[in-house]
C-alpha positions, 0 to 999 in steps of 0.5 A: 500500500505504501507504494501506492501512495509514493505513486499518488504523489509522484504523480501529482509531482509530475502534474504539478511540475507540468504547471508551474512550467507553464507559468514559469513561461507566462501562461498565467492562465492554466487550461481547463485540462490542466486542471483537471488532471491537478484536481484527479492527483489530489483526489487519487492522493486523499483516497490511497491516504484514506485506504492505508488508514483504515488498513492499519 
């Protein structure tokens, strides 16, 4: 389980880096896209949290 969770952030790492490139480069406004696959990181994050919890 724990290496879902090194996973999870390494992928969120890896979306979060894609971003701050982008504004690095000036474009202040992220797409809709870009977004997206933030927000499905953070969720894929809090769920493997909660699961390695609930299995201790």
């Amino acid at each position: 389980m724990g290496g879902d969770l090194v996973e999870a952030f390494a992928d969120l790492e890896s979306v979060a880096s894609a971003c701050r490139k982008l504004l690095a480069e000036n474009s202040w406004r992220l797409a809709d896209s870009d977004i997206v696959d933030v927000t499905r990181c953070l969720h894929r994050v809090e769920s493997t949290v909660r699961r390695c919890r609930s299995r201790r």
